[in-house]
DOVOLO-124553 format. One line per 4 residues: their letters; for each residue x, y, z of N, C-alpha, C, O. Coordinates in nm, 3 decimals. Example, Ala and Ser with C-alpha at 12.3 -4.5 7.8 and 13.67 -1.06 7.14 Angstrom:
2
AS	1.319 -0.569 0.780 1.230 -0.450 0.780 1.320 -0.330 0.780 1.424 -0.332 0.846; 1.285 -0.225 0.708 1.367 -0.106 0.714 1.290 0.003 0.787 1.341 0.114 0.804
end
This chain:
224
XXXX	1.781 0.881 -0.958 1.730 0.747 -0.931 1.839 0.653 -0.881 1.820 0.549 -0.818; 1.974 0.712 -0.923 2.051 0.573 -0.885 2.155 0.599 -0.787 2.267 0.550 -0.772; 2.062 0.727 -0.698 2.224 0.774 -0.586 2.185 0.713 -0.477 2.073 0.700 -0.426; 2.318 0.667 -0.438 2.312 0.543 -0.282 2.219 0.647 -0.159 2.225 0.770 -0.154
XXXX	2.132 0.552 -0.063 2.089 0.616 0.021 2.169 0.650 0.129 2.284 0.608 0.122; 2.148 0.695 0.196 2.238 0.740 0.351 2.189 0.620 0.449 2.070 0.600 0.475; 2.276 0.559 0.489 2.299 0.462 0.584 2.203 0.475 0.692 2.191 0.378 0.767; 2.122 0.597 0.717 2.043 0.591 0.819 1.917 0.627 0.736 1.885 0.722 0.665
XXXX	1.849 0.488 0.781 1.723 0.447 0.725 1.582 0.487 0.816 1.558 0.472 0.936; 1.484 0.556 0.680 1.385 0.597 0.820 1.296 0.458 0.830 1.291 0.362 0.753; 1.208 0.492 0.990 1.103 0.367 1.004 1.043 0.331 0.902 0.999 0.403 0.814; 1.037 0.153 0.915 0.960 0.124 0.797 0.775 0.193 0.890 0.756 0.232 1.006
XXXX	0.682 0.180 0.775 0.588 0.239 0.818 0.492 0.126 0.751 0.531 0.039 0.673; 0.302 0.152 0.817 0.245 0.020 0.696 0.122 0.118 0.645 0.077 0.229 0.671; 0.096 0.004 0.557 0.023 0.048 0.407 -0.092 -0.020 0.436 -0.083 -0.143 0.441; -0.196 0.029 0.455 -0.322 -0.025 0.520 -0.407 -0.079 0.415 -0.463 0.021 0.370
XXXX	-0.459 -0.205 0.335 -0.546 -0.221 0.182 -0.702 -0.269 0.261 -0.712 -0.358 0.346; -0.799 -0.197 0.213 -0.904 -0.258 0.296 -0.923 -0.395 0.209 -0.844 -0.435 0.123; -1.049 -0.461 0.251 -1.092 -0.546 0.219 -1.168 -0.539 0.063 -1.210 -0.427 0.032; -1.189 -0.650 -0.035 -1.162 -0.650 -0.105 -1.347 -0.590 -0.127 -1.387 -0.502 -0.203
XXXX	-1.449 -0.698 -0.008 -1.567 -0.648 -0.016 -1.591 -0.594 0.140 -1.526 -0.610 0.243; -1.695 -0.534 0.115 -1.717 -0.439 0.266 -1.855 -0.410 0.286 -1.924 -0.385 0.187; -1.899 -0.410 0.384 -2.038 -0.304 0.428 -1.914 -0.197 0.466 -1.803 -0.216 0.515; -1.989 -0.069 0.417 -1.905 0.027 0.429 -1.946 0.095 0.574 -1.857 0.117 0.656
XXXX	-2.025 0.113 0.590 -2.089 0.127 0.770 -2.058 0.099 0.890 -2.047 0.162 0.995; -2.042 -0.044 0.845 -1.972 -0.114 0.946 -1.811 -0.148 0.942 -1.747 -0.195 1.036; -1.774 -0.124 0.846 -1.614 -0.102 0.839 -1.589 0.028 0.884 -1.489 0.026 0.957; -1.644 0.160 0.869 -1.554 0.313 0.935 -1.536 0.258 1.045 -1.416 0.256 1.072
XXXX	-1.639 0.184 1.169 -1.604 0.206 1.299 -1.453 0.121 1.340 -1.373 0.134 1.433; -1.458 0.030 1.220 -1.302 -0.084 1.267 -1.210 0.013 1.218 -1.125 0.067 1.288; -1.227 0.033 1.103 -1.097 0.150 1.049 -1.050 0.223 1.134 -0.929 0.239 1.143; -1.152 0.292 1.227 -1.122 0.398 1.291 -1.023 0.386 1.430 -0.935 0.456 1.480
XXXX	-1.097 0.242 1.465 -0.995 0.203 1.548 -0.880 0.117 1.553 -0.797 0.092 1.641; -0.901 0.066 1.398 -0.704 0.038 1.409 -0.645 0.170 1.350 -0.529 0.197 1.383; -0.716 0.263 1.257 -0.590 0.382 1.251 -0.577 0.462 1.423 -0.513 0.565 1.440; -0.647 0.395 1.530 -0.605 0.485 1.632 -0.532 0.386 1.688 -0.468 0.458 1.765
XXXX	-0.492 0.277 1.710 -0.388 0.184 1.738 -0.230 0.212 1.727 -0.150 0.167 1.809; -0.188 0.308 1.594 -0.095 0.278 1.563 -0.022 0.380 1.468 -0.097 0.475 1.450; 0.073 0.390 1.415 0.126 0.463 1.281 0.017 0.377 1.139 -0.009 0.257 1.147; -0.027 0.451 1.039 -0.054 0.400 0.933 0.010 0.505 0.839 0.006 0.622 0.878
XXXX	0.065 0.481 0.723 0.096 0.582 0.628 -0.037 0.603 0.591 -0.101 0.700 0.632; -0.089 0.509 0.509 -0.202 0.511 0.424 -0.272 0.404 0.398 -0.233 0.288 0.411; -0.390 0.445 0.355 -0.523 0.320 0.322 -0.543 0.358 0.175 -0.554 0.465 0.115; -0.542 0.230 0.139 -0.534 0.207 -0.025 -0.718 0.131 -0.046 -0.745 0.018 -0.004
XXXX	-0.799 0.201 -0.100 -0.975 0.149 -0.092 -0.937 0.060 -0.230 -0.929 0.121 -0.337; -0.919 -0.059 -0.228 -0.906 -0.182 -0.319 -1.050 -0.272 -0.295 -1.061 -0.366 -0.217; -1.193 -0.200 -0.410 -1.323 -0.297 -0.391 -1.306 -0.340 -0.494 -1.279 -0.279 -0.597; -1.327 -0.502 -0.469 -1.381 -0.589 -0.604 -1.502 -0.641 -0.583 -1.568 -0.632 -0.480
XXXX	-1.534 -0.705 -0.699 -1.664 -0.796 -0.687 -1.599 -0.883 -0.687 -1.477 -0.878 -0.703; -1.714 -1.058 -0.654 -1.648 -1.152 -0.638 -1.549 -1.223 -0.712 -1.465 -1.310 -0.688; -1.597 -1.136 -0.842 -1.529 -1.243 -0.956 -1.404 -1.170 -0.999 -1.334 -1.202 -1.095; -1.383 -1.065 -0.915 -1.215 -0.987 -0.872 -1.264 -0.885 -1.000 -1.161 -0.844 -1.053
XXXX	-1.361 -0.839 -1.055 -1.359 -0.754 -1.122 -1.366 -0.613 -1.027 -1.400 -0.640 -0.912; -1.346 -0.494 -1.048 -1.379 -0.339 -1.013 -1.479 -0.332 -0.967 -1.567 -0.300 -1.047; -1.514 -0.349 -0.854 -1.682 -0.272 -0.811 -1.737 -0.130 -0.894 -1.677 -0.051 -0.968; -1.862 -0.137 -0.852 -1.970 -0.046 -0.925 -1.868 0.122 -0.857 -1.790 0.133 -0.762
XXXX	-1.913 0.215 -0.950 -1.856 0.302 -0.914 -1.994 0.395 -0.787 -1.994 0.511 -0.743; -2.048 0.332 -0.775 -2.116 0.382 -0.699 -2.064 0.370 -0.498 -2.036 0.440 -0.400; -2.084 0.206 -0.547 -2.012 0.124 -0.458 -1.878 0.198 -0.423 -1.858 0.215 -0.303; -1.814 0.231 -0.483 -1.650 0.322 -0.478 -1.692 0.442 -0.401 -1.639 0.458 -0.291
XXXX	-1.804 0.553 -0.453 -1.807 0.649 -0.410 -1.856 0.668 -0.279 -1.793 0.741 -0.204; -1.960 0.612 -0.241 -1.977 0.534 -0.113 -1.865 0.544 0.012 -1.833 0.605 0.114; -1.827 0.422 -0.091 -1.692 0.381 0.012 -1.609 0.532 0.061 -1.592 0.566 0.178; -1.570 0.599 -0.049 -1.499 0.721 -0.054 -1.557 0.819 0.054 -1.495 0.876 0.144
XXXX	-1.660 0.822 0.030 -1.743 0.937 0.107 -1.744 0.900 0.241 -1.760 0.997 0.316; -1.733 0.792 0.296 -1.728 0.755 0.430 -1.618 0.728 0.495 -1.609 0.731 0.618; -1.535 0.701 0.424 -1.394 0.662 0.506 -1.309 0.779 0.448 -1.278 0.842 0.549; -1.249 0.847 0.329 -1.208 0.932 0.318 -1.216 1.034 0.475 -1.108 1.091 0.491
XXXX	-1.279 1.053 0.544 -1.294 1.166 0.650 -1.225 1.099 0.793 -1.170 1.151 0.890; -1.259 0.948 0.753 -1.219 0.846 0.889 -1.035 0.841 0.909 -0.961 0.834 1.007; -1.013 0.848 0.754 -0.882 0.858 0.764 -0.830 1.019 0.739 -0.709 1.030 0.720; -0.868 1.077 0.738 -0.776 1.218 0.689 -0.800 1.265 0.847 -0.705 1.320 0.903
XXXX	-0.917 1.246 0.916 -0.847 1.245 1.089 -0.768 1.206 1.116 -0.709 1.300 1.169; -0.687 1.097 1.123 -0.538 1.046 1.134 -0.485 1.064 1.068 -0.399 0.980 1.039; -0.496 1.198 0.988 -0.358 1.209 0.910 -0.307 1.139 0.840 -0.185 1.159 0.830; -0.358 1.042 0.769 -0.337 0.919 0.692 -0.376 0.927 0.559 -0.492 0.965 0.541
XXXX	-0.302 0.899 0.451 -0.328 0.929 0.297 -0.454 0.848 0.273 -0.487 0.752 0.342; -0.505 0.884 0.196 -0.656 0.798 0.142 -0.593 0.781 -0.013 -0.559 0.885 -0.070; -0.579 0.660 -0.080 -0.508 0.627 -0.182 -0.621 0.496 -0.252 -0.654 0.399 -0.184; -0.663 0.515 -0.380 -0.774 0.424 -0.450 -0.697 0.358 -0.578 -0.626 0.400 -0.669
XXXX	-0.741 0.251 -0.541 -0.672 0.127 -0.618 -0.735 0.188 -0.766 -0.840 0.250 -0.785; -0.595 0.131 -0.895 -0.651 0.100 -1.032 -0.693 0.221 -1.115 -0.668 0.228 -1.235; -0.782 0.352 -1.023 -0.850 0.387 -1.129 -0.832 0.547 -1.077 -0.875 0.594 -0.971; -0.742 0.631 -1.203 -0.696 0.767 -1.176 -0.800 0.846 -1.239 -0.792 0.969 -1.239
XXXX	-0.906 0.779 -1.297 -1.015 0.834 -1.328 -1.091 0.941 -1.216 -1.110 1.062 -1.200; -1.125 0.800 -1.149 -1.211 0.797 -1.045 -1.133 0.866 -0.870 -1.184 0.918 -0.771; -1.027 0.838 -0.898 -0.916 0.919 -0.776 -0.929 1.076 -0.822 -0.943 1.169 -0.742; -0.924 1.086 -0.932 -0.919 1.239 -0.938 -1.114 1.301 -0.954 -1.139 1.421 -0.940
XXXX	-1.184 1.240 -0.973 -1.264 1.260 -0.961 -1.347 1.310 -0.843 -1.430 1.400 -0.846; -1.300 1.213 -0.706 -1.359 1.210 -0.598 -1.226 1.256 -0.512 -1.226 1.212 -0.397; -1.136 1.320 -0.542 -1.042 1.382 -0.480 -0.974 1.296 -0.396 -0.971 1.334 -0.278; -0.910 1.175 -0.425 -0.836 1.091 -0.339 -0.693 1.175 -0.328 -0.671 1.280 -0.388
XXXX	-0.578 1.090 -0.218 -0.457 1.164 -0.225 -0.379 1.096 -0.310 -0.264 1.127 -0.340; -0.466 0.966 -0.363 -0.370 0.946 -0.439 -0.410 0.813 -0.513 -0.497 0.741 -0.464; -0.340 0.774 -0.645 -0.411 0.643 -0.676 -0.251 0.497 -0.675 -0.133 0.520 -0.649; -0.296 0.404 -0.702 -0.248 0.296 -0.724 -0.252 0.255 -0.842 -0.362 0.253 -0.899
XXXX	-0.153 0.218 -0.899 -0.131 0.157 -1.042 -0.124 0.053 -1.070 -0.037 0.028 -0.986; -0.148 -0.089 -1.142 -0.058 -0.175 -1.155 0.000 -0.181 -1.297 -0.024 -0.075 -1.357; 0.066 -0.268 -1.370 0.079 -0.273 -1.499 0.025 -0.274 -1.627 0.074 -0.257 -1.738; -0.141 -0.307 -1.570 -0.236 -0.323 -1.688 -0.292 -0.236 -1.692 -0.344 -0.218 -1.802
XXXX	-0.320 -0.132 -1.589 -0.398 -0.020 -1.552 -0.352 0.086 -1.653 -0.282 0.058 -1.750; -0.398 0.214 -1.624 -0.349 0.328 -1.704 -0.226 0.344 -1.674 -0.171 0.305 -1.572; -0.159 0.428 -1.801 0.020 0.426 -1.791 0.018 0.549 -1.695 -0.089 0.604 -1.667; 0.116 0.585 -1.653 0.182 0.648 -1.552 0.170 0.801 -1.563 0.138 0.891 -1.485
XXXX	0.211 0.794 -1.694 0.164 0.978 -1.801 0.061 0.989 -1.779 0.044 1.078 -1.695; -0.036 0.937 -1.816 -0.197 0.961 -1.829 -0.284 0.963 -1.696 -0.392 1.023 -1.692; -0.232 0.894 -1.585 -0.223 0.879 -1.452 -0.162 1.047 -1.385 -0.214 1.132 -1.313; -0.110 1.043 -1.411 -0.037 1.229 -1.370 -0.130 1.321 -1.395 -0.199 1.386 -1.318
XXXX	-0.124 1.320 -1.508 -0.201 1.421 -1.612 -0.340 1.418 -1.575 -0.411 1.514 -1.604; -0.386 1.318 -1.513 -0.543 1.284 -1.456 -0.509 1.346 -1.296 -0.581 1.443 -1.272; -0.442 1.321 -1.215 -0.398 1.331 -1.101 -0.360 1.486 -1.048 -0.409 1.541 -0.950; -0.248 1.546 -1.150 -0.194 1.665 -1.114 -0.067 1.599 -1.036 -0.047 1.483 -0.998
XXXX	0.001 1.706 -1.029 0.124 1.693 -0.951 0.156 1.675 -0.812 0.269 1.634 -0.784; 0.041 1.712 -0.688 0.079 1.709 -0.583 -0.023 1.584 -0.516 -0.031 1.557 -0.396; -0.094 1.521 -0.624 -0.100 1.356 -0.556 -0.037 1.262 -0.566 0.031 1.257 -0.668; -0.029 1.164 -0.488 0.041 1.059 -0.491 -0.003 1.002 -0.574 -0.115 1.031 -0.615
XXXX	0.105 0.857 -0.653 0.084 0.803 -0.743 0.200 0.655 -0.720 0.320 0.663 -0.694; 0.132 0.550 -0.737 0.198 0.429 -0.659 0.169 0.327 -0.784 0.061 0.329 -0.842; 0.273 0.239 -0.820 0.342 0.162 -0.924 0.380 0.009 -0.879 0.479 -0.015 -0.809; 0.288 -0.095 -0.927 0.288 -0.212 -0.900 0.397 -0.271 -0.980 0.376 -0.269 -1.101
XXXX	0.535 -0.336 -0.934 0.683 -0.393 -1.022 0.675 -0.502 -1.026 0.757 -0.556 -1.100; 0.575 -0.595 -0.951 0.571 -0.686 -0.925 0.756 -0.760 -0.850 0.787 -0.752 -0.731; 0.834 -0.814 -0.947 0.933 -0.863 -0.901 1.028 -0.859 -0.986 1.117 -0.945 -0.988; 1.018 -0.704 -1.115 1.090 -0.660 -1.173 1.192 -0.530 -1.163 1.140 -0.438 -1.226
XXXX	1.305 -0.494 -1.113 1.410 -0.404 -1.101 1.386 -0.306 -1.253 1.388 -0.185 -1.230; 1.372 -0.332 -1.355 1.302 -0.276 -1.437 1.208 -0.189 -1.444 1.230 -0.072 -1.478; 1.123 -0.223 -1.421 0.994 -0.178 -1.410 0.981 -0.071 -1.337 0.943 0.038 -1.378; 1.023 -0.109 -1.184 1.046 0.041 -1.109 1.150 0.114 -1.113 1.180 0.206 -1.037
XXXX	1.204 0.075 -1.197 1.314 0.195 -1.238 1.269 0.287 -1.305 1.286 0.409 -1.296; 1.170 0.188 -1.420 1.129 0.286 -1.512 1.022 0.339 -1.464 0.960 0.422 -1.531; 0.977 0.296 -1.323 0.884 0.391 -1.254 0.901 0.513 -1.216 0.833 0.613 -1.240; 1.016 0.497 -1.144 1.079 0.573 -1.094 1.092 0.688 -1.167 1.038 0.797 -1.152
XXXX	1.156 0.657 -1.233 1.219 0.796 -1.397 1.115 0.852 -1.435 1.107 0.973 -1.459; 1.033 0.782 -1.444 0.880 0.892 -1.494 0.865 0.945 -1.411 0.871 1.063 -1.444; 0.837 0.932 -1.254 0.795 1.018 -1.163 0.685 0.989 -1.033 0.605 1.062 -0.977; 0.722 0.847 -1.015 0.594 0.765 -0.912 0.611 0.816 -0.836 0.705 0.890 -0.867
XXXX	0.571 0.842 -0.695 0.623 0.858 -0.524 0.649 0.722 -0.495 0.720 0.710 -0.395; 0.608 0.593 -0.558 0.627 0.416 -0.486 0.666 0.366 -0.562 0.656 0.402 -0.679; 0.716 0.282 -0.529 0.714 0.135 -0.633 0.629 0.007 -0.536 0.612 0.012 -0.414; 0.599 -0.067 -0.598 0.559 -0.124 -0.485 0.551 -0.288 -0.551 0.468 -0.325 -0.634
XXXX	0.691 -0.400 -0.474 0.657 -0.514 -0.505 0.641 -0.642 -0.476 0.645 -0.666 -0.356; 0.623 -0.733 -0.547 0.561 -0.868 -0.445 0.519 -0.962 -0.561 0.561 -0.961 -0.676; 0.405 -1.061 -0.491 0.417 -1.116 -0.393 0.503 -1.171 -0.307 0.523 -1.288 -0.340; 0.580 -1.132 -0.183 0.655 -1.174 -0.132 0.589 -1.332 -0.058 0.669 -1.424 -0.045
XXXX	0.462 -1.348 -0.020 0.452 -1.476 0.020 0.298 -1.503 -0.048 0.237 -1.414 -0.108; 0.265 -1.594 -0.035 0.129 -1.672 -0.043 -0.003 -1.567 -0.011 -0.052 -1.589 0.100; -0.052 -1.484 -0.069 -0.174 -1.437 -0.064 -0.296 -1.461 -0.087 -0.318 -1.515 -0.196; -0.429 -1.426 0.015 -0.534 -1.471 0.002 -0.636 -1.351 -0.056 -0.741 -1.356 -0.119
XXXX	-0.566 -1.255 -0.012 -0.626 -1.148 -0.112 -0.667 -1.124 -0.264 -0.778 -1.085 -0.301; -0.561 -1.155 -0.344 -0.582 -1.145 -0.504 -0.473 -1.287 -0.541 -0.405 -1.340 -0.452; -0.472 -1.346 -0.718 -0.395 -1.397 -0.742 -0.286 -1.335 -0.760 -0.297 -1.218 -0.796; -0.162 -1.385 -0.742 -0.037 -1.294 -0.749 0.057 -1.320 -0.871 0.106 -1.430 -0.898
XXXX	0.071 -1.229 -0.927 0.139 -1.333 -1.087 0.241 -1.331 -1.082 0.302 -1.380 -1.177; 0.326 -1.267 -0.952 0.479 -1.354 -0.922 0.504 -1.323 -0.825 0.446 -1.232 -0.765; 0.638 -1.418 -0.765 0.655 -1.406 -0.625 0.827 -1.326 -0.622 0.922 -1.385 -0.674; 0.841 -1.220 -0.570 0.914 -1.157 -0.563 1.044 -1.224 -0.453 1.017 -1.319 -0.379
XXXX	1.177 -1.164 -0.455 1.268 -1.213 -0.399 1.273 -1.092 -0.262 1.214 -0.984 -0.249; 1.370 -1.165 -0.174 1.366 -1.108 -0.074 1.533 -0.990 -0.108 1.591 -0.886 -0.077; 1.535 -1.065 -0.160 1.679 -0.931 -0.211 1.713 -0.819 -0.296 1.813 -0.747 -0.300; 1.580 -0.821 -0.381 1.514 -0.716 -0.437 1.504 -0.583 -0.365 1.545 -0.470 -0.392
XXXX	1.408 -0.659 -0.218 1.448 -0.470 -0.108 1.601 -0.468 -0.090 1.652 -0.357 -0.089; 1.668 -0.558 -0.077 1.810 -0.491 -0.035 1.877 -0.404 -0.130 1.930 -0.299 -0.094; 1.876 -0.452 -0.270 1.882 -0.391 -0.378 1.821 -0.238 -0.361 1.887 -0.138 -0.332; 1.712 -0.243 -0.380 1.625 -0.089 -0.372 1.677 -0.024 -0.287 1.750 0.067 -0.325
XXXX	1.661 -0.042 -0.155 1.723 0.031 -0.006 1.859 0.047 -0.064 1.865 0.169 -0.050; 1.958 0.018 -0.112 2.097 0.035 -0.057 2.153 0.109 -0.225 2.262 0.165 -0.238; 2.063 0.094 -0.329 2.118 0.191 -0.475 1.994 0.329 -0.479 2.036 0.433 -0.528; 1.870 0.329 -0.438 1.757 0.394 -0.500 1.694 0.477 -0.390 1.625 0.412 -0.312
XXXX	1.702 0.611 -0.367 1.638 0.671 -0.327 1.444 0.663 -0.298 1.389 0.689 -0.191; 1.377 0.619 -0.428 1.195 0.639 -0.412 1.187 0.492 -0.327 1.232 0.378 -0.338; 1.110 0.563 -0.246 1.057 0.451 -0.172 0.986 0.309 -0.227 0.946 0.307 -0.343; 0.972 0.195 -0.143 0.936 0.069 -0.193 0.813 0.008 -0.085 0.811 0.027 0.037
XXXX	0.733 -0.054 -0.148 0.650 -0.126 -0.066 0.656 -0.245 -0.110 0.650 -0.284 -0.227; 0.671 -0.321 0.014 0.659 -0.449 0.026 0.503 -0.517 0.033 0.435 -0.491 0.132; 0.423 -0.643 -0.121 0.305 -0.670 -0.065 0.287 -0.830 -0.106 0.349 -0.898 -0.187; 0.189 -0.859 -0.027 0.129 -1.006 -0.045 0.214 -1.098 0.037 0.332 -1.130 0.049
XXXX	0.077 -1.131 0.095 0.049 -1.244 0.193 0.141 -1.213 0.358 0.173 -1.302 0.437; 0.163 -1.091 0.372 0.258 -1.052 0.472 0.150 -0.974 0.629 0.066 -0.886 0.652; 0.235 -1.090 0.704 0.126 -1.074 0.846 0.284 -1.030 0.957 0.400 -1.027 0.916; 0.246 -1.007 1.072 0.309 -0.983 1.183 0.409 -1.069 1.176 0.520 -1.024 1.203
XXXX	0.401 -1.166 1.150 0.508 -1.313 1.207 0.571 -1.325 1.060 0.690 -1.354 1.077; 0.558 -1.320 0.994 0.676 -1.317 0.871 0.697 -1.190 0.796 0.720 -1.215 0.678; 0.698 -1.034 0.830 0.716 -0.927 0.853 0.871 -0.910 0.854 0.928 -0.855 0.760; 0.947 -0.963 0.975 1.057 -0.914 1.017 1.162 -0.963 0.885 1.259 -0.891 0.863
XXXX	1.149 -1.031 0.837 1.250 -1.022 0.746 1.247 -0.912 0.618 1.309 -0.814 0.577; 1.156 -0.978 0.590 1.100 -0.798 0.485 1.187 -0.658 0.544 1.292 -0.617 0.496; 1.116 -0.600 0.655 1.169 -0.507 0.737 1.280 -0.472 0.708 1.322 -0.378 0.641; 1.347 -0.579 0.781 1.519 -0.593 0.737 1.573 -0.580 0.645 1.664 -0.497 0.639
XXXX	1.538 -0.659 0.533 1.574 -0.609 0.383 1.597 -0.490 0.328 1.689 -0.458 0.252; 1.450 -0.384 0.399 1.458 -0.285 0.339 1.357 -0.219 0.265 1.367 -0.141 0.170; 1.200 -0.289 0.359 1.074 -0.237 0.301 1.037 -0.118 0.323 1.020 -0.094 0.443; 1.016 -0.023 0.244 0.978 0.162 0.357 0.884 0.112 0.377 0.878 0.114 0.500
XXXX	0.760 0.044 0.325 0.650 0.032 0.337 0.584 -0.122 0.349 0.610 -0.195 0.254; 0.508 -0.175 0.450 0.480 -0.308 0.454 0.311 -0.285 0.433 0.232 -0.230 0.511; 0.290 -0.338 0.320 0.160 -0.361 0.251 0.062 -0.477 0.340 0.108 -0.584 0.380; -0.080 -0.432 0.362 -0.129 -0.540 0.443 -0.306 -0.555 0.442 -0.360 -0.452 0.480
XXXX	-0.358 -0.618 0.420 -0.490 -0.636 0.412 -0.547 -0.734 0.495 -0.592 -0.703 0.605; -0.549 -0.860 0.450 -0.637 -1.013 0.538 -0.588 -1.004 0.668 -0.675 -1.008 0.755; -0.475 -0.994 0.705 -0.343 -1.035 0.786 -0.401 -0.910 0.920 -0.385 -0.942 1.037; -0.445 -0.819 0.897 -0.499 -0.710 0.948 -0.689 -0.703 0.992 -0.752 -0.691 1.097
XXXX	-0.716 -0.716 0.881 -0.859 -0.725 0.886 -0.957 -0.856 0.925 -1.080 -0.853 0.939; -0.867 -0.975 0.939 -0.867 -1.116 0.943 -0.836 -1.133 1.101 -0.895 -1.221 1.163; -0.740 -1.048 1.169 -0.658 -1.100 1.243 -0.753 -1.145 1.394 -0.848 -1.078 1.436; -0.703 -1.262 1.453 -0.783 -1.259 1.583 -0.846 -1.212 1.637 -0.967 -1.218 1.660
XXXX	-0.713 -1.120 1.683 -0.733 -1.021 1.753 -0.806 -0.875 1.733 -0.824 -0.774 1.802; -0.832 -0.910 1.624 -0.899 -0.783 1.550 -0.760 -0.661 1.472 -0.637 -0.656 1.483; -0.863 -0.581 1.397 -0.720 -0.503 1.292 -0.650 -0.420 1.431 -0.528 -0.408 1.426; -0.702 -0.377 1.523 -0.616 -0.287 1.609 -0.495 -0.342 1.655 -0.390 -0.279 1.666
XXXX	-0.506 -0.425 1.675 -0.427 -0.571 1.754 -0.358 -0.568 1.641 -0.244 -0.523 1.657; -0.390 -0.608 1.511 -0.270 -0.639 1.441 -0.173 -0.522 1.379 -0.059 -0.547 1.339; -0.242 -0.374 1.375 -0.143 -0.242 1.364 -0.063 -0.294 1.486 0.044 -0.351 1.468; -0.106 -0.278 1.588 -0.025 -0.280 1.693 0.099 -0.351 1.711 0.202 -0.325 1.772
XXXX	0.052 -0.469 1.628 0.162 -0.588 1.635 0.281 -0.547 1.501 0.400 -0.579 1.504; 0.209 -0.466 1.379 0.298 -0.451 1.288 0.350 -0.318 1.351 0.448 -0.282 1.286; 0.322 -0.230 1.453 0.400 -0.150 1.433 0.502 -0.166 1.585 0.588 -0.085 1.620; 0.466 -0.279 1.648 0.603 -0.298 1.728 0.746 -0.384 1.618 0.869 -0.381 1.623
XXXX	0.675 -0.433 1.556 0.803 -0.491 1.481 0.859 -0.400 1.382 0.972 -0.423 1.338; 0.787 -0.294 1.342 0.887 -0.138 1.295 0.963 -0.089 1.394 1.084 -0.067 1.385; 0.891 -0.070 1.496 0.991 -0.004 1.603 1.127 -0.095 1.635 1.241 -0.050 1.627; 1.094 -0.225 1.671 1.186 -0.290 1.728 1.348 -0.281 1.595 1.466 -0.270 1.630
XXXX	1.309 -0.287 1.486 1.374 -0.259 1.404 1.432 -0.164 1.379 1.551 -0.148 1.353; 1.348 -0.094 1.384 1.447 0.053 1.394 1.569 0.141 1.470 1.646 0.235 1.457; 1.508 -0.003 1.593 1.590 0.072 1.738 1.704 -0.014 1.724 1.802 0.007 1.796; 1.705 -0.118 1.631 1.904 -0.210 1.599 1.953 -0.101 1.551 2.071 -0.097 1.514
end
């Protein structure tokens, strides 16, 4: 966990979160065409109800059953927020954790060994350490800015990725409130991963337009 990385850093890459509610029907066809826009690592299926509780698990499976196929054509991880229940149930690649959720052991042990498994630090060096040591593939923290997605119960520093990037091997995702235009500093720091939902699915131009736009500012970065 604590051996320096090698000076040559791979592309940051982004972390696709759908929307919080969805017609699921009419979301495969957008999905489909911003994962053909661009690089995506992965889509993280994050449904709530309005009152930010867990959607129906029906509602989940749904969702699963239709986009799961939209993305494993692009080669893109299919990763389900909160619940390793329900990830291992419906065969996701992988689930999302945060702190209140199930612990990390019990998350594995539900999961197996060759899915992914991703660890919310919020804006604690702690936390994903001790993520780390157990055995996450992510850490993943934030809020780095103002989000409209969920409430954020802290706002993370920008020197936190420099920290991670330059002592810690497991990768880091950078999330909350992060669009095209305030991106590049993140980047720089030292995000492997730039987390993204409204900023994407919101965007003008539509989500293709905005992969497009997050993944020229990976490239451009990469090529300093």
């Amino acid at each position: 966990m604590a051996a320096k990385k090698p000076q040559s850093r791979a592309r940051t890459r982004l972390y696709l979160i759908t929307p919080p509610q969805l017609d699921v029907t009419e979301f495969a066809p957008l999905l489909d065409e911003a994962l053909t826009a661009g690089d995506v690592a992965c889509l993280q299926l994050r449904l709530k109800n309005t009152d930010n509780q867990a959607a129906d698990e029906a509602l989940i499976a749904e969702a699963i059953a239709q986009l799961k196929p939209v993305v494993h054509r692009h080669d893109v991880a299919f990763i389900l927020n909160d619940d390793p229940e329900l990830a291992a149930k419906y065969d996701c690649d992988g689930v999302h954790i945060g702190q209140d959720d199930m612990a990390y052991a019990a998350a594995r042990a539900l999961m197996g060994d060759d899915k992914i498994i991703g660890v919310t630090c919020h804006d604690s060096k702690h936390l994903a350490m001790e993520a780390g040591e157990a055995g996450a593939d992510y850490v993943a923290f934030g809020a780095f800015y103002e989000t409209q997605t969920k409430q954020a119960k802290t706002q993370a520093p920008l020197d936190i990725l420099s920290f991670w990037q330059e002592f810690v091997e497991l990768p880091c995702v950078a999330i909350g409130g992060i669009t095209p235009d305030n991106a590049p500093p993140l980047v720089t720091a030292g995000a492997d991963f730039i987390a993204a939902s409204s900023s994407v699915w919101q965007h003008a131009g539509g989500g293709a337009q905005a992969v497009r736009a997050f993944n020229e500012i990976f490239d451009a970065a990469h090529q300093k």
